[in-house]
mmJSON file of the N, C-alpha and C atoms, coordinates in Angstrom:
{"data_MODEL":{"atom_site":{
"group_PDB":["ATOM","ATOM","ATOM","ATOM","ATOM","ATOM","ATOM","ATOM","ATOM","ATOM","ATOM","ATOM","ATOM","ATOM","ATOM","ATOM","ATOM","ATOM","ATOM","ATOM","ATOM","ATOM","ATOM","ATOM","ATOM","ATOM","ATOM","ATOM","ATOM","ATOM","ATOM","ATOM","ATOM","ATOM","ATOM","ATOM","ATOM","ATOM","ATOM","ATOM","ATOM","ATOM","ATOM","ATOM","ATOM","ATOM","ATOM","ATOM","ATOM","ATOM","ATOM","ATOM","ATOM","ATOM","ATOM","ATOM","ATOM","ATOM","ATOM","ATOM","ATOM","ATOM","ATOM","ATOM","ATOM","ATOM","ATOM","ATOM","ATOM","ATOM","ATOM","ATOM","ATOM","ATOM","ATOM","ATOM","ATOM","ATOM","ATOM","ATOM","ATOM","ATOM","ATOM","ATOM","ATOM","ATOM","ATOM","ATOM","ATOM","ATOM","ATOM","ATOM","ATOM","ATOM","ATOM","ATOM","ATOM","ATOM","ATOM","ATOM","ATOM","ATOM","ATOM","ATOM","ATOM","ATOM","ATOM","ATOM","ATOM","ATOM","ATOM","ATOM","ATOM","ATOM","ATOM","ATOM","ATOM","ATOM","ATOM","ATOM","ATOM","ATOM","ATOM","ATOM","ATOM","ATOM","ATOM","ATOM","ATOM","ATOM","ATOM","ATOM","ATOM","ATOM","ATOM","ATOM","ATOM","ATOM","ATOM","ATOM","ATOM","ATOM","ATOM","ATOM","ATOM","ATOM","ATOM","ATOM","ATOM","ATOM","ATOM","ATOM","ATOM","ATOM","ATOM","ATOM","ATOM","ATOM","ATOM","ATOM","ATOM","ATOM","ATOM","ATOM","ATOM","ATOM","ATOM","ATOM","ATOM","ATOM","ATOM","ATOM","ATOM","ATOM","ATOM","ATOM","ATOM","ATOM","ATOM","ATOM","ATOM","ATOM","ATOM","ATOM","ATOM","ATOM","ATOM","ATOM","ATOM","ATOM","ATOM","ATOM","ATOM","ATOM","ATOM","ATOM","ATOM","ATOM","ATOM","ATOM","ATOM","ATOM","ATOM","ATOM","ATOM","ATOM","ATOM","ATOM","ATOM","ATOM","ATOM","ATOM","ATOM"],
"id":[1,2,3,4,5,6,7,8,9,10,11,12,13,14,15,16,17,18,19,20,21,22,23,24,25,26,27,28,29,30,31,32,33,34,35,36,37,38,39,40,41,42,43,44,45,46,47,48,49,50,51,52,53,54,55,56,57,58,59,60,61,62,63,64,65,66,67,68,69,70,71,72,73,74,75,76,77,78,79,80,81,82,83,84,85,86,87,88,89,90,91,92,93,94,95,96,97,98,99,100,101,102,103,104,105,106,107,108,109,110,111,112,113,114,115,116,117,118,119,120,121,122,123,124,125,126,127,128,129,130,131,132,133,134,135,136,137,138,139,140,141,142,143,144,145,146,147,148,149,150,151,152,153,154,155,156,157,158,159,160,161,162,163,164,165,166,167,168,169,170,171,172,173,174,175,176,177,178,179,180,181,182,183,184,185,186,187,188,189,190,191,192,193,194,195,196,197,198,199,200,201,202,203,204,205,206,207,208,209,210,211,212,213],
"type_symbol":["N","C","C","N","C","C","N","C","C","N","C","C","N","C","C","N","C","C","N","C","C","N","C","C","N","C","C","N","C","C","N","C","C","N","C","C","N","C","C","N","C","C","N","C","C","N","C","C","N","C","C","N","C","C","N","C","C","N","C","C","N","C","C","N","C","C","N","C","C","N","C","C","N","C","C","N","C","C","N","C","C","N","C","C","N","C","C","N","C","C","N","C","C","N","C","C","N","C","C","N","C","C","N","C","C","N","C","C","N","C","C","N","C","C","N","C","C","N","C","C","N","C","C","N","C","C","N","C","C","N","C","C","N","C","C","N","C","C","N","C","C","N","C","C","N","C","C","N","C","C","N","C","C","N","C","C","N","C","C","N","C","C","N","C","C","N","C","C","N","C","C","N","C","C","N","C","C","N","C","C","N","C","C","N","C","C","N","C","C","N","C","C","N","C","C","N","C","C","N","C","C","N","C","C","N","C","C","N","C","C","N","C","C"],
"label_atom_id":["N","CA","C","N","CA","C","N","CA","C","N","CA","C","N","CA","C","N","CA","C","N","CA","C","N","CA","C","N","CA","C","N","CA","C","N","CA","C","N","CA","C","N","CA","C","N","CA","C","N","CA","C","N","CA","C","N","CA","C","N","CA","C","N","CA","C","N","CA","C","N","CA","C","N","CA","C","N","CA","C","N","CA","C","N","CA","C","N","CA","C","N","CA","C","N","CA","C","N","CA","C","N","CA","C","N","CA","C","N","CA","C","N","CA","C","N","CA","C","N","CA","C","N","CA","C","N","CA","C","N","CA","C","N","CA","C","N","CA","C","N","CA","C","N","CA","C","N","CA","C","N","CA","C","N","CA","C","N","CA","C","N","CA","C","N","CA","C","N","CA","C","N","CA","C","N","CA","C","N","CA","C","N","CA","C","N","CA","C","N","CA","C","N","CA","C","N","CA","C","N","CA","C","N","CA","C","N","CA","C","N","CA","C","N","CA","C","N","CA","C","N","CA","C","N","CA","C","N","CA","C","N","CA","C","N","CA","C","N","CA","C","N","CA","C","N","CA","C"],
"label_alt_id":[null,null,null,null,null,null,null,null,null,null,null,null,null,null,null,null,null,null,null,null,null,null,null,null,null,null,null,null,null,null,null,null,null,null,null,null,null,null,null,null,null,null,null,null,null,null,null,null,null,null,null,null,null,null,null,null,null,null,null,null,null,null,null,null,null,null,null,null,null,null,null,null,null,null,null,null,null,null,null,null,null,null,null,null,null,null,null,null,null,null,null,null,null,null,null,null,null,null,null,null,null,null,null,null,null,null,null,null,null,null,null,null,null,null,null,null,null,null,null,null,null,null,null,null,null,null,null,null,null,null,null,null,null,null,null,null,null,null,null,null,null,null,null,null,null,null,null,null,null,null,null,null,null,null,null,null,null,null,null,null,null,null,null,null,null,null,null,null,null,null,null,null,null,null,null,null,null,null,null,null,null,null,null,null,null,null,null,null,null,null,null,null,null,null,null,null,null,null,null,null,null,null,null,null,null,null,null,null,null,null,null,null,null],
"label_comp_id":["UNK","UNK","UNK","UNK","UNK","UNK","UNK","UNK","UNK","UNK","UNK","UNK","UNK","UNK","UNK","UNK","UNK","UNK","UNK","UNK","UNK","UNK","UNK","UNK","UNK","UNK","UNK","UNK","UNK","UNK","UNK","UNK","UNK","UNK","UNK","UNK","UNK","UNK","UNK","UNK","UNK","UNK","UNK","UNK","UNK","UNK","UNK","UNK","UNK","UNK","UNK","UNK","UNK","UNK","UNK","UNK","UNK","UNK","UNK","UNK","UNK","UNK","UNK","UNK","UNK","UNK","UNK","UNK","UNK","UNK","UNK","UNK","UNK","UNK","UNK","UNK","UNK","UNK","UNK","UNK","UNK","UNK","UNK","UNK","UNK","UNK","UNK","UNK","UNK","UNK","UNK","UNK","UNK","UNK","UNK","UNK","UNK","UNK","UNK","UNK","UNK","UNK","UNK","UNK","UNK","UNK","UNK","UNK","UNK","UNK","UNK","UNK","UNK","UNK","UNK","UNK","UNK","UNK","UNK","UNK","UNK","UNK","UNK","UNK","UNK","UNK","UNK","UNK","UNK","UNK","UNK","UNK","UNK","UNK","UNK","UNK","UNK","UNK","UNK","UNK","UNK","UNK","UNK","UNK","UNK","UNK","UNK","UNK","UNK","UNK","UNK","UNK","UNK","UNK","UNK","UNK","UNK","UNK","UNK","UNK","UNK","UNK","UNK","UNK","UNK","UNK","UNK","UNK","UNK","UNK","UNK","UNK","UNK","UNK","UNK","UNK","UNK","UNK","UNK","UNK","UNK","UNK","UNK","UNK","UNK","UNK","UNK","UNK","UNK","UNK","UNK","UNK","UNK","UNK","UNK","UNK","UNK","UNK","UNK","UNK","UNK","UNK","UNK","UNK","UNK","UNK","UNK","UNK","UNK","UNK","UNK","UNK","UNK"],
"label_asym_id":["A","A","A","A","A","A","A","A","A","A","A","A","A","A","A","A","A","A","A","A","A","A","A","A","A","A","A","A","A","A","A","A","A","A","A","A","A","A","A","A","A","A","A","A","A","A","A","A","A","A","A","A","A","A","A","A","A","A","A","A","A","A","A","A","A","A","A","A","A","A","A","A","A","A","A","A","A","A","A","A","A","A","A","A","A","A","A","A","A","A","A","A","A","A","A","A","A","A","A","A","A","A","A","A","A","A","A","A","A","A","A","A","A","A","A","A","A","A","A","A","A","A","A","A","A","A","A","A","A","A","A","A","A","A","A","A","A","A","A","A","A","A","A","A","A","A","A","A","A","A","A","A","A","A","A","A","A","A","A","A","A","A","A","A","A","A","A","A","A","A","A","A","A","A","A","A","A","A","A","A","A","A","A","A","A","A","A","A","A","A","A","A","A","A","A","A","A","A","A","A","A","A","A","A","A","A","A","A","A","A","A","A","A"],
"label_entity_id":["1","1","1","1","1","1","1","1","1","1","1","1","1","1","1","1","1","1","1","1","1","1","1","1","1","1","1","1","1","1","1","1","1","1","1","1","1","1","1","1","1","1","1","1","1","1","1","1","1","1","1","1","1","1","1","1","1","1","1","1","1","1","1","1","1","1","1","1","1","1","1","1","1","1","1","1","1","1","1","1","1","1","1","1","1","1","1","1","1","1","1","1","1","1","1","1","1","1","1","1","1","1","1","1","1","1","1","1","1","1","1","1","1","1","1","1","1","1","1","1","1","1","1","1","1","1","1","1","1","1","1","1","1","1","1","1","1","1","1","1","1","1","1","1","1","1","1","1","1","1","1","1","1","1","1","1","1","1","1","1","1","1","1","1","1","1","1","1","1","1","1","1","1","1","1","1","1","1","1","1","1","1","1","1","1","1","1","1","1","1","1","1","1","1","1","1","1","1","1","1","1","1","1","1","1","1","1","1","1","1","1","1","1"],
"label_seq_id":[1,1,1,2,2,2,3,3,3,4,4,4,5,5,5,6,6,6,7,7,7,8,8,8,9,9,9,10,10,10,11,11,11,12,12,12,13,13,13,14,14,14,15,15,15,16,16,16,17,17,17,18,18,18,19,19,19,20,20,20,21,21,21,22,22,22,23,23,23,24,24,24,25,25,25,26,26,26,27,27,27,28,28,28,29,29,29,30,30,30,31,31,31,32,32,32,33,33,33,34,34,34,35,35,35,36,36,36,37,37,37,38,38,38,39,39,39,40,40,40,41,41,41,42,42,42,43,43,43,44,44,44,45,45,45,46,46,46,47,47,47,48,48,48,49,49,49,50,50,50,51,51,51,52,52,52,53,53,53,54,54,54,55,55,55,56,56,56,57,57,57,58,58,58,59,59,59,60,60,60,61,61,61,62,62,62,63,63,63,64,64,64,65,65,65,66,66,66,67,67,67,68,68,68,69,69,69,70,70,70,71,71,71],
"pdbx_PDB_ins_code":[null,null,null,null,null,null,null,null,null,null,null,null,null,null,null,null,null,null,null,null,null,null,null,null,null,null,null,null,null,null,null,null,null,null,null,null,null,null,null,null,null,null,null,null,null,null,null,null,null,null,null,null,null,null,null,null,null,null,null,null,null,null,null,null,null,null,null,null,null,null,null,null,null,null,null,null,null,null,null,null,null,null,null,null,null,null,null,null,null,null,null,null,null,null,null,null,null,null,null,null,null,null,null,null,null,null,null,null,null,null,null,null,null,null,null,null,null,null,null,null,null,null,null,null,null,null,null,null,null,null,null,null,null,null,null,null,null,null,null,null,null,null,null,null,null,null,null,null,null,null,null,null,null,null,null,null,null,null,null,null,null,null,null,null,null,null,null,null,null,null,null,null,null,null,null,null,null,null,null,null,null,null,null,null,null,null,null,null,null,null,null,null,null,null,null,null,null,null,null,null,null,null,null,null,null,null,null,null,null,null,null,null,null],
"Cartn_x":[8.607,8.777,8.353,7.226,6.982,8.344,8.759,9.505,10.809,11.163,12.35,11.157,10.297,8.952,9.069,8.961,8.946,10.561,11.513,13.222,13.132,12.563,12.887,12.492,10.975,10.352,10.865,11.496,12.501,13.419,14.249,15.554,14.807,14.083,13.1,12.589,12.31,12.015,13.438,14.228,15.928,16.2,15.492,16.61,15.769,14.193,13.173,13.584,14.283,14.561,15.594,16.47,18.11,17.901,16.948,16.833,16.24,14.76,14.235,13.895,14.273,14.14,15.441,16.469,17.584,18.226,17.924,18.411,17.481,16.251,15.401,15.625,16.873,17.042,18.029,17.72,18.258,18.771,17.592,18.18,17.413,17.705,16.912,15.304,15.135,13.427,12.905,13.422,13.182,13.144,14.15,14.601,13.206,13.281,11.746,10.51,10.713,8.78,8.444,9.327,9.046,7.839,6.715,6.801,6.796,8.259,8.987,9.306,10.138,10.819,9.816,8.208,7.68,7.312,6.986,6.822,8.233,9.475,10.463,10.445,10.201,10.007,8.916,7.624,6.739,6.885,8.236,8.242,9.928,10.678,11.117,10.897,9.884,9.33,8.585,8.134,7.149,8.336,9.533,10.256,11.38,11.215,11.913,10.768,9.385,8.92,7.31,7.485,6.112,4.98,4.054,2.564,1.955,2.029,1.528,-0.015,-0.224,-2.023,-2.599,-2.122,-2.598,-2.786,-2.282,-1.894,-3.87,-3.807,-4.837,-5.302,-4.321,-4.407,-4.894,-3.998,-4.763,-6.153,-6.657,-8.46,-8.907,-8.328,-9.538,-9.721,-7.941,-8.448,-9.251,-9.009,-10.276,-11.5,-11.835,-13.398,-14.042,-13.067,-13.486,-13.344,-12.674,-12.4,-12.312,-11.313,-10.312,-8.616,-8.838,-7.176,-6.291,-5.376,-4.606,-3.002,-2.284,-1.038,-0.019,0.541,2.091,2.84,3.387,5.164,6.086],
"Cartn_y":[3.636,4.791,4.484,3.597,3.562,2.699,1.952,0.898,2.353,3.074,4.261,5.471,5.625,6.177,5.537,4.066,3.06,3.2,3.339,3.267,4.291,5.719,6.855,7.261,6.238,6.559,5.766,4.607,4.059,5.053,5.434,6.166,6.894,7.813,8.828,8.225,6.837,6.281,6.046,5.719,5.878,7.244,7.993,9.415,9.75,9.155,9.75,8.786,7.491,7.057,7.63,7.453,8.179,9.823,10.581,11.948,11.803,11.461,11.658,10.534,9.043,7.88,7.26,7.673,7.105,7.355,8.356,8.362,7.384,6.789,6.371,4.907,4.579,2.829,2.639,1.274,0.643,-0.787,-1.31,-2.459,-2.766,-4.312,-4.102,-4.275,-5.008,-5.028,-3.742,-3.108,-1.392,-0.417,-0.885,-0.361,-1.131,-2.568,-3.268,-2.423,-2.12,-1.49,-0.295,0.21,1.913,1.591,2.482,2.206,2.599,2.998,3.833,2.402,1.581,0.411,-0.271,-0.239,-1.192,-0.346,1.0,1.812,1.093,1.107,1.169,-0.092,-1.608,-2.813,-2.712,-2.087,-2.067,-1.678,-0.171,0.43,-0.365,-1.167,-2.023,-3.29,-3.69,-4.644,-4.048,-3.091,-2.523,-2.18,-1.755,-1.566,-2.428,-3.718,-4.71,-6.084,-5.885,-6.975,-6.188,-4.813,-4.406,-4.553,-3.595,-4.094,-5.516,-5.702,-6.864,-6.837,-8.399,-7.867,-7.565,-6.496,-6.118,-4.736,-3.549,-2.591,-2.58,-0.567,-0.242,0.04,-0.461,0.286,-1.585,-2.502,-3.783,-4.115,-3.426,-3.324,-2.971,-2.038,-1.174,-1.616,-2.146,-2.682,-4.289,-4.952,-6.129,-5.73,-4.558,-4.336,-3.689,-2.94,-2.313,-3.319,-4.003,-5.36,-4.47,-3.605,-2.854,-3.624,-4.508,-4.7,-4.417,-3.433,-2.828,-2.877,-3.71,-4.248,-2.941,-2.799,-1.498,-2.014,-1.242,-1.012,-0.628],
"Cartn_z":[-15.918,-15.053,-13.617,-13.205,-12.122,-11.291,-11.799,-10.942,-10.277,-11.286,-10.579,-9.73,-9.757,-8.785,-7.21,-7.564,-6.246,-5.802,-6.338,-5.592,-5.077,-6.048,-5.422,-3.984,-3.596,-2.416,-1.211,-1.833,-0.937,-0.085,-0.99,-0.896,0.07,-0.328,1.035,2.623,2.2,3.596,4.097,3.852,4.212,4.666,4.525,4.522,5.89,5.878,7.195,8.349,8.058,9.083,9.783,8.813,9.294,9.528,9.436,9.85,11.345,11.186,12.388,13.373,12.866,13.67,14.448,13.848,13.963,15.148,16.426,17.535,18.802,18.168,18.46,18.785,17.98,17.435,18.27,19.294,20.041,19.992,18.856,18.435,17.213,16.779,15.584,15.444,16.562,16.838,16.575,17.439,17.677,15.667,15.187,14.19,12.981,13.153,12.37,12.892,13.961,14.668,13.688,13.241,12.942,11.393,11.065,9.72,8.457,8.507,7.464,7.141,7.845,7.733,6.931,7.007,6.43,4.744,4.952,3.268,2.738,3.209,2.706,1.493,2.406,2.135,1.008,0.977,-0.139,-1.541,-1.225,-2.087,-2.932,-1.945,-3.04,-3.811,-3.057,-3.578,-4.932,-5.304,-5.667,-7.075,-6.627,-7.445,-8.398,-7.505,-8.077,-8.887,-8.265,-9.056,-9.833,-9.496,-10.402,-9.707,-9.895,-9.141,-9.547,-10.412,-11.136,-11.131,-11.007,-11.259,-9.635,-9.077,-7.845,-8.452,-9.344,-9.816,-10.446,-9.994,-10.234,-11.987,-12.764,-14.032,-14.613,-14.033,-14.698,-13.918,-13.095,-12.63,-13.198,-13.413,-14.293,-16.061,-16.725,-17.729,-17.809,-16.693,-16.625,-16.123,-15.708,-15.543,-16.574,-17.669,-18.54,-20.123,-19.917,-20.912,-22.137,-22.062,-23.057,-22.899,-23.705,-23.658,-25.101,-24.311,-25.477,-25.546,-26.028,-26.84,-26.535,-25.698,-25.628,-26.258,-27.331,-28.232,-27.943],
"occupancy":[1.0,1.0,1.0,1.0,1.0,1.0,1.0,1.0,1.0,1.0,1.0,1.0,1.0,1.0,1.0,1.0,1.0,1.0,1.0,1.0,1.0,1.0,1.0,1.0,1.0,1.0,1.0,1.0,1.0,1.0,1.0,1.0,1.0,1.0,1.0,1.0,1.0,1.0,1.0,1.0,1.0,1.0,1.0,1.0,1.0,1.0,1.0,1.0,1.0,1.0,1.0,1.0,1.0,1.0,1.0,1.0,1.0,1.0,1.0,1.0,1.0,1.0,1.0,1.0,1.0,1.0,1.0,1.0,1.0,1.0,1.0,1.0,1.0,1.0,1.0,1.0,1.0,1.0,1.0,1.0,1.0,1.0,1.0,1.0,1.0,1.0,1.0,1.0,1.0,1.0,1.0,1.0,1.0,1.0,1.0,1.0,1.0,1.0,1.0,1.0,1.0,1.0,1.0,1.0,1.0,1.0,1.0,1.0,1.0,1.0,1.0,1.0,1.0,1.0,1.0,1.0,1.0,1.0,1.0,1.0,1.0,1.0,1.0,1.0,1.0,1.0,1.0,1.0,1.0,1.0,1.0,1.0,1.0,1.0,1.0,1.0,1.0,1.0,1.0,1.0,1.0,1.0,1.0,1.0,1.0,1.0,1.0,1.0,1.0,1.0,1.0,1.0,1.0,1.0,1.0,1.0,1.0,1.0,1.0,1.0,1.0,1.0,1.0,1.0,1.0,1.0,1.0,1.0,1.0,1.0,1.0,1.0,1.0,1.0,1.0,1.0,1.0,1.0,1.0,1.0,1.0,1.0,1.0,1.0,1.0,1.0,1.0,1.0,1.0,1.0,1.0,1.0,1.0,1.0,1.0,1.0,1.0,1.0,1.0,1.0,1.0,1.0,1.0,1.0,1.0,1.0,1.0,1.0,1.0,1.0,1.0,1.0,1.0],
"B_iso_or_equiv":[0.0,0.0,0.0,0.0,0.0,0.0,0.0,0.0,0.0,0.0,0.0,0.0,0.0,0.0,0.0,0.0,0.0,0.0,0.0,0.0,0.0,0.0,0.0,0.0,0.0,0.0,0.0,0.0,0.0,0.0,0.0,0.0,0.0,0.0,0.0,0.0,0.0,0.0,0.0,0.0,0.0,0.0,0.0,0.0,0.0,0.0,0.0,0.0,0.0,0.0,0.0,0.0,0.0,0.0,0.0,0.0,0.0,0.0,0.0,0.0,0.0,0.0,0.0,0.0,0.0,0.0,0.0,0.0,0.0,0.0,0.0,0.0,0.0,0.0,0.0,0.0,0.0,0.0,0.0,0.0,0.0,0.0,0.0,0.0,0.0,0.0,0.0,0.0,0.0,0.0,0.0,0.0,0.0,0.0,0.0,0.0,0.0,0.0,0.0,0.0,0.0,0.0,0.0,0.0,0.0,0.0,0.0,0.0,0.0,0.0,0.0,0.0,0.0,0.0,0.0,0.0,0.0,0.0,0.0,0.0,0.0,0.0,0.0,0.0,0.0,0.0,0.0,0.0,0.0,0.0,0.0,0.0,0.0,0.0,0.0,0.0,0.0,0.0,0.0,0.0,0.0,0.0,0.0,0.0,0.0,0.0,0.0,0.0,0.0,0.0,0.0,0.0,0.0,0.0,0.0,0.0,0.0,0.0,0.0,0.0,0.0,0.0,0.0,0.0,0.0,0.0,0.0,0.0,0.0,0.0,0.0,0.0,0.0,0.0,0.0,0.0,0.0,0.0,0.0,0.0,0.0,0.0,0.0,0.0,0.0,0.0,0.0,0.0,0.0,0.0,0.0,0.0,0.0,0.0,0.0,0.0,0.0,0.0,0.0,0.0,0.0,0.0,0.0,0.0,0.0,0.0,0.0,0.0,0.0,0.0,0.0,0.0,0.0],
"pdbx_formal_charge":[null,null,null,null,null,null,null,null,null,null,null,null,null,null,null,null,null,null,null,null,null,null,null,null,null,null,null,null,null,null,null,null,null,null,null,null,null,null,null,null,null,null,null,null,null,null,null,null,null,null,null,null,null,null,null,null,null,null,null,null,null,null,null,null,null,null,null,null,null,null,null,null,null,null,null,null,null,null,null,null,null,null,null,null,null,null,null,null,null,null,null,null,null,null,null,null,null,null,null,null,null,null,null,null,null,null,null,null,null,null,null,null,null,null,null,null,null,null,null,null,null,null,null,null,null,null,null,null,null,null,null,null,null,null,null,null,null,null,null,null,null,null,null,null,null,null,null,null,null,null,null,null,null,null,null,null,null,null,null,null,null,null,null,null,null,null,null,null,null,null,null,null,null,null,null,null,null,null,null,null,null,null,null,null,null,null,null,null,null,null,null,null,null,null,null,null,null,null,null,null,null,null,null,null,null,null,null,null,null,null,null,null,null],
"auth_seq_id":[1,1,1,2,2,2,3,3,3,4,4,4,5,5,5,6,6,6,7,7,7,8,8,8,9,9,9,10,10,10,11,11,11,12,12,12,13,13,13,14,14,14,15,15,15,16,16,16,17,17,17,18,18,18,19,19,19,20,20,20,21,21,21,22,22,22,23,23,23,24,24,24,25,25,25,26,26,26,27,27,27,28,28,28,29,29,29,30,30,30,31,31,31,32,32,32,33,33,33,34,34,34,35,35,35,36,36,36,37,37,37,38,38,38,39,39,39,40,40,40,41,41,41,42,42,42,43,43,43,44,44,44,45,45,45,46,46,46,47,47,47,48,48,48,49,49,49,50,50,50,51,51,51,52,52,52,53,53,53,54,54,54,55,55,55,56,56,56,57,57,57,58,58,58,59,59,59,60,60,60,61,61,61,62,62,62,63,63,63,64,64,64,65,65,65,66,66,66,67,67,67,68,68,68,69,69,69,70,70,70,71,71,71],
"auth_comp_id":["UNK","UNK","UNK","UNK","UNK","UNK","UNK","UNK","UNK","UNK","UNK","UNK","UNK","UNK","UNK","UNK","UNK","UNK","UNK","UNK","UNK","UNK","UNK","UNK","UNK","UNK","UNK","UNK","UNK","UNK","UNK","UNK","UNK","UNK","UNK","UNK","UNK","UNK","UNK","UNK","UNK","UNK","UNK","UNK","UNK","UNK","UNK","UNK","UNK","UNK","UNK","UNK","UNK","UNK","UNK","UNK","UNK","UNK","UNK","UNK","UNK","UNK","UNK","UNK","UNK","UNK","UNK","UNK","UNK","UNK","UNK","UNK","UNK","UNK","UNK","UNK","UNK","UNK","UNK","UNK","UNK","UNK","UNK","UNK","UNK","UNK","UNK","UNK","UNK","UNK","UNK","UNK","UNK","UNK","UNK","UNK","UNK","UNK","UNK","UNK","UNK","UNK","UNK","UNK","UNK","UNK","UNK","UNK","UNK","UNK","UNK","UNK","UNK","UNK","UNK","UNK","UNK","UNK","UNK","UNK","UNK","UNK","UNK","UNK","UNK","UNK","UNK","UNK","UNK","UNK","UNK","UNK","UNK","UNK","UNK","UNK","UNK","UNK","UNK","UNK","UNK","UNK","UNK","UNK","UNK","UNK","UNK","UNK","UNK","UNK","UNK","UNK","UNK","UNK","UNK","UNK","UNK","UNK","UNK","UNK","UNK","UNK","UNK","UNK","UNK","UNK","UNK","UNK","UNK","UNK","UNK","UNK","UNK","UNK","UNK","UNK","UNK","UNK","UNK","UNK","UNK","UNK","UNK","UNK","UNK","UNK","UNK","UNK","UNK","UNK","UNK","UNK","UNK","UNK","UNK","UNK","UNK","UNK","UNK","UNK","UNK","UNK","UNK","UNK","UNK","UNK","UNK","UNK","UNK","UNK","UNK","UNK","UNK"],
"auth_asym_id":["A","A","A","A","A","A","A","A","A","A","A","A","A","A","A","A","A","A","A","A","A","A","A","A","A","A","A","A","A","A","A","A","A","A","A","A","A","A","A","A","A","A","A","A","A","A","A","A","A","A","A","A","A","A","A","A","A","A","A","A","A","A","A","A","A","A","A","A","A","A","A","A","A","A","A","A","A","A","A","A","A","A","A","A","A","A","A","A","A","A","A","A","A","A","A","A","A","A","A","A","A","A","A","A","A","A","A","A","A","A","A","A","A","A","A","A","A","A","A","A","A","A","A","A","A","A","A","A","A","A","A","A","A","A","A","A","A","A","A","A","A","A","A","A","A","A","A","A","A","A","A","A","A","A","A","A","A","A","A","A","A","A","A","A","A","A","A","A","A","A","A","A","A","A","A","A","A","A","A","A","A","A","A","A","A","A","A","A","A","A","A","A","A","A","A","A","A","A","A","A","A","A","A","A","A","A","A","A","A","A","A","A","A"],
"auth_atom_id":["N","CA","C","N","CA","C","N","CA","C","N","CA","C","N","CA","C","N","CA","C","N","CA","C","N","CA","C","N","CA","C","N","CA","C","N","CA","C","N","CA","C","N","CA","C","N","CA","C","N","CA","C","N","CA","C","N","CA","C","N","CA","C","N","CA","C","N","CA","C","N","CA","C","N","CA","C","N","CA","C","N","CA","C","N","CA","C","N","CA","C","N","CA","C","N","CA","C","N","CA","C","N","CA","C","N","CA","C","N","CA","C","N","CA","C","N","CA","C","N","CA","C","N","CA","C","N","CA","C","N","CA","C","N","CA","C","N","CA","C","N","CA","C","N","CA","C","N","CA","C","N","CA","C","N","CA","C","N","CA","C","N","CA","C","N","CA","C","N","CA","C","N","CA","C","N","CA","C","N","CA","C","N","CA","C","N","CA","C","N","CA","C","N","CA","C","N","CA","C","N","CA","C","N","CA","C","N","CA","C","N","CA","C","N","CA","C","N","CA","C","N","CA","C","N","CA","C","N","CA","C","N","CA","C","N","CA","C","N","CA","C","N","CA","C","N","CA","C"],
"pdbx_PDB_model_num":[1,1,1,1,1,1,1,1,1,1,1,1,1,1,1,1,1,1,1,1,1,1,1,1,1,1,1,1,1,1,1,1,1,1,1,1,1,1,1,1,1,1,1,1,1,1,1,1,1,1,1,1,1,1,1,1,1,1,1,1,1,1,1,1,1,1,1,1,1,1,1,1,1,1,1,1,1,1,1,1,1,1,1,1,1,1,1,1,1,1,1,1,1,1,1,1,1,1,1,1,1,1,1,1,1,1,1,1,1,1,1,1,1,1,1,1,1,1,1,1,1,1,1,1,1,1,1,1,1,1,1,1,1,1,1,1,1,1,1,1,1,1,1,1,1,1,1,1,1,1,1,1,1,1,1,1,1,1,1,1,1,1,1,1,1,1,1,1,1,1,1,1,1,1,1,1,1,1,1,1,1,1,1,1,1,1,1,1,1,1,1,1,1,1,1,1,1,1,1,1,1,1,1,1,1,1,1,1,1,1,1,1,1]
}}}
């Protein structure tokens, strides 16, 4: 569920650029500065390769040294 969480917030940084940034953009430097442009980049990354072990749920199961097997 999270990985369609992370596209969906994409899609939203798309819609805030193209709503309220987009008369703003002159070139593409201009269009990289904003940082919607950079949520955008996190949240597909986020959606194409997973938090991995940066993700707050595998901290907490290596500090709590509960490891439990999903089906």
């Amino acid at each position: 569920m999270r990985p369609i969480a992370a596209a969906m917030l994409a899609v939203v940084m798309i819609v805030a650029i193209k709503s309220a940034k987009w008369g703003d953009v002159d070139s593409l430097e201009t269009l990289l500065g904003f940082e919607e442009v950079t949520y955008f980049a996190a949240f597909l990354w986020l959606a194409i390769a997973g938090p991995g072990a940066a993700s707050l749920d595998r901290l907490l199961v290596n500090a709590t040294g509960r490891h439990t097997e999903s089906t």
